[in-house]
N, C-alpha and C positions, 0 to 999 in steps of 0.2 A: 429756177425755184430751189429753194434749198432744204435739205434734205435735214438737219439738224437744228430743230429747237432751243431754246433756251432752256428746256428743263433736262435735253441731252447732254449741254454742255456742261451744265451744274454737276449731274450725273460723271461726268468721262473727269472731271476734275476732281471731284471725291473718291472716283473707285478706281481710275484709270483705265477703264473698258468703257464701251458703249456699245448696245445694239440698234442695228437699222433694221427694220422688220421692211419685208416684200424685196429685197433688195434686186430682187429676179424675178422674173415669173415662174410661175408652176411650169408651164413647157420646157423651159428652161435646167430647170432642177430634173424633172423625171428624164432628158437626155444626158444626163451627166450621169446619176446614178448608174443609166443603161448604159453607159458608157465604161462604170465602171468595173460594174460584171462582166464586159466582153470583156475589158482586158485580163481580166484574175480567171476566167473561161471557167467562172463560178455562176450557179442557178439562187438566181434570189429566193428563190420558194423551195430549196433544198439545201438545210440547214450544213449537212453533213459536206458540201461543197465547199463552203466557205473555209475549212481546216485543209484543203488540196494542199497548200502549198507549208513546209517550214519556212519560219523566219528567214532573211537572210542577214549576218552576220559579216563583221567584218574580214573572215575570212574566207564564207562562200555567198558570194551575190548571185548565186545561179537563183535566186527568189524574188518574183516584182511585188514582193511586200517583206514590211518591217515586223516585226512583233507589237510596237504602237500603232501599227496599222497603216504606218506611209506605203504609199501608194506608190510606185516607179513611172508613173505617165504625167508626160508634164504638155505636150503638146496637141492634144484632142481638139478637134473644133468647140466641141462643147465647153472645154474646159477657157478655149478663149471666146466663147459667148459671153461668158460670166463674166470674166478679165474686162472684155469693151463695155460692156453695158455700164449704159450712161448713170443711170443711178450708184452704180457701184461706186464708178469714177470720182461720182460728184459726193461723195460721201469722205472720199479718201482730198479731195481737194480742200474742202471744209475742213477737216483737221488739220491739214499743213496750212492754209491762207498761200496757196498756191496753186494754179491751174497746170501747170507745164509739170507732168509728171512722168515716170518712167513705170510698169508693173512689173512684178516678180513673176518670173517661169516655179512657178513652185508645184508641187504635187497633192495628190488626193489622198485621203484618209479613207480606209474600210479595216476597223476597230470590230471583229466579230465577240459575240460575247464568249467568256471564259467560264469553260469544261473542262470537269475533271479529268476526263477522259482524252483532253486535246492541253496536255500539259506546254506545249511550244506556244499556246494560244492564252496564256496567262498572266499578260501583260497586266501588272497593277498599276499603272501610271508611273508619273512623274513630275516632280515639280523642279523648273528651271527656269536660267533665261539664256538665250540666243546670242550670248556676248558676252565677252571676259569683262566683268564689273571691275576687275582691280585697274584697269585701265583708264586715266583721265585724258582729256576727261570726257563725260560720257555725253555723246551728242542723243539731241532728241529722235525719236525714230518713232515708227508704231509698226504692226503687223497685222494680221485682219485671217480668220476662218468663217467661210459662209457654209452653213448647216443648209445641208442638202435634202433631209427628213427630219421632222418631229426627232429632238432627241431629250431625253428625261435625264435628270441628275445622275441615276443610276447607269448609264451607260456608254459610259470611256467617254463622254464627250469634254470638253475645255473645264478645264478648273484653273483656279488662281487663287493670291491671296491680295485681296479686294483694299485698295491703296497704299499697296507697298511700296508703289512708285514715290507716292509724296514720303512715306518713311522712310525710305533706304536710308539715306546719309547717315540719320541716326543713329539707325539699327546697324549699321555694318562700324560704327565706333565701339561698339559692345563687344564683336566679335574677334576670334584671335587673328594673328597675322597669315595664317596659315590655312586658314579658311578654304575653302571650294568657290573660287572667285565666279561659278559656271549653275550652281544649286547652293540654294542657302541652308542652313540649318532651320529647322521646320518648327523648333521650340518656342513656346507663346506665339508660334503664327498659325493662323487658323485658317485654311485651305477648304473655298467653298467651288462647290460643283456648280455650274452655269447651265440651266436648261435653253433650248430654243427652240421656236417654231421653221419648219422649212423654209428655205429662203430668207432667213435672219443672216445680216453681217454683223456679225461681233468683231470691232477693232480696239486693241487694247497697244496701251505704250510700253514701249519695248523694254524697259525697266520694271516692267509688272513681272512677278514672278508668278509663272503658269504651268500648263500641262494639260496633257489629257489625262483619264481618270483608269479605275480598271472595268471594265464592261460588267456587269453582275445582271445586266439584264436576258432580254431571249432574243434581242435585236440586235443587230449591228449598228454600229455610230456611222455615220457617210458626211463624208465635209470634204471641202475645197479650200486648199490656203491662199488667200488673195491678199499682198498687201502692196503698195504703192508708196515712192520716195519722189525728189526732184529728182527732175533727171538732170542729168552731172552738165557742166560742158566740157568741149576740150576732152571728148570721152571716145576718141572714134573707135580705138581698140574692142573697149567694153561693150560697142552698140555692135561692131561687125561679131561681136561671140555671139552676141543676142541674137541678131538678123540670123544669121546661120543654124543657132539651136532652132530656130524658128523653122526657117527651108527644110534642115534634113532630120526633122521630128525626133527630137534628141534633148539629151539634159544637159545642164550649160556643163561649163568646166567643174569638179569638184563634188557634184550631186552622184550619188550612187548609181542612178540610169539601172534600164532595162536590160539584162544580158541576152533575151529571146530577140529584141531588138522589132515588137511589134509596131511600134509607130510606124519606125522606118520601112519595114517591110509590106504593111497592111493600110496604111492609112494615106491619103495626098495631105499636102500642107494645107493648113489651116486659113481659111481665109479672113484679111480683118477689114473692118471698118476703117473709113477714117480716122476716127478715134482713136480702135487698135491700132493703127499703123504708127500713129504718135505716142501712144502709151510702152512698142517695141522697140521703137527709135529705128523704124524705116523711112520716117519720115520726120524732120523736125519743129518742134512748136517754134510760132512764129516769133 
């Protein structure tokens, strides 16, 4: 059954995003959140918890959280609940016109809102994209964040600016040579905040330029980044990193990772599905 209508796809062509609403079950989504409290060894229902930790910075990673609210946990069962789940899959398969796909080890968002009195927690967002644009040339890709809670405009959840995918070429002839081939210049573009309901997957193409926002609200933003590619062939290197970040509850090569090292210490490997096993490349599509 497929998961994108024709007024989706009208949609994802005009704006370059799209939401799938239900993408998960509610069971689903309340063990990730709980999931993500144990590892930030933060009380949902005490505010004053959620500030425990500084940022971590590129000079001290002693912190399993960012200032945008990345999250250092990439391997939780929960968090490959989400990953296998068939609707998710088939949602990312329908944008590619491809079954045979590979998922991202990626990490969690917990975006607390912004105190005056928790100045390291005053993340205003940011608007990017995930790829040096001066590079040709620029192959298709997308990305995907699944909203874990109810999130409103007002708090740090995904913003972008809404078909600049189909504009770029243009707009980037306008600009100097010297540009930020990584964040564009923000002038005459107009940068909308995306609300969603829990359990919404929002996938957007990788040429959209996005972000999350600054939290102004009394809630924390909670999301999951899910996005899905083919998977490569002739890739054994790439799949044996994957299989192993998988086994010893770890971030691949490159990702900032845990320094407390609680996956590894605290949790068993995650078990998958059929699905999962082919979405990690334990097993290969036929």
């Amino acid at each position: 059954m497929t998961v994108l209508s024709k007024s989706d796809w009208n949609f994802w062509q005009e704006n370059g995003y799209v939401i799938i609403p239900n993408a998960v079950p509610q069971e689903q989504l309340d063990r990730t959140v709980e999931a993500i409290w144990w590892f930030l060894d933060m009380d949902p229902n005490d505010s004053n918890t959620w500030y425990r930790y500084k940022p971590y910075t590129r000079e001290d990673r002693s912190s399993p959280i960012s200032g945008a609210g990345m999250v250092e946990m990439y391997q939780h069962q929960a968090l490959w609940d989400n990953r296998q789940y068939p609707r998710v899959y088939q949602a990312f398969s329908e944008i590619w016109d491809d079954e045979k796909l590979w998922v991202s080890l990626d990490r969690a968002n917990m975006k607390p809102p912004a105190r005056p009195d928790q100045p390291d927690w005053g993340h205003k967002g940011m608007i990017h994209w995930d790829l040096d644009t001066s590079r040709r040339p620029i192959e298709f890709g997308v990305q995907g964040v699944l909203f874990l809670t109810d999130t409103d405009e007002n708090q740090g959840g995904f913003q972008c600016v809404p078909g600049f995918n189909n504009t770029f070429e243009e707009w980037v002839k306008t600009q100097p040579e010297d540009r930020n081939p990584n964040a564009p210049d923000l002038t005459d573009l107009e940068v909308k905040a995306i609300p969603g309901k829990a359990g919404d997957l929002l996938i957007w193409h990788r040429l959209l330029a996005h972000g999350n926002g600054h939290n102004l609200s009394d809630k924390p933003r909670l999301a999951q980044y899910i996005t899905m590619s083919p998977a490569p062939e002739d890739a054994d290197e790439s799949r044996k990193a994957r299989v192993s970040a998988w086994q010893e509850r770890r971030a691949m090569h490159g990702w900032p990772g845990d320094s407390r090292d609680w996956e590894q210490s605290r949790l068993k490997t995650a078990e998958l599905t059929t699905l999962g096993k082919k979405l990690l490349g334990v097993e290969l599509w036929d």
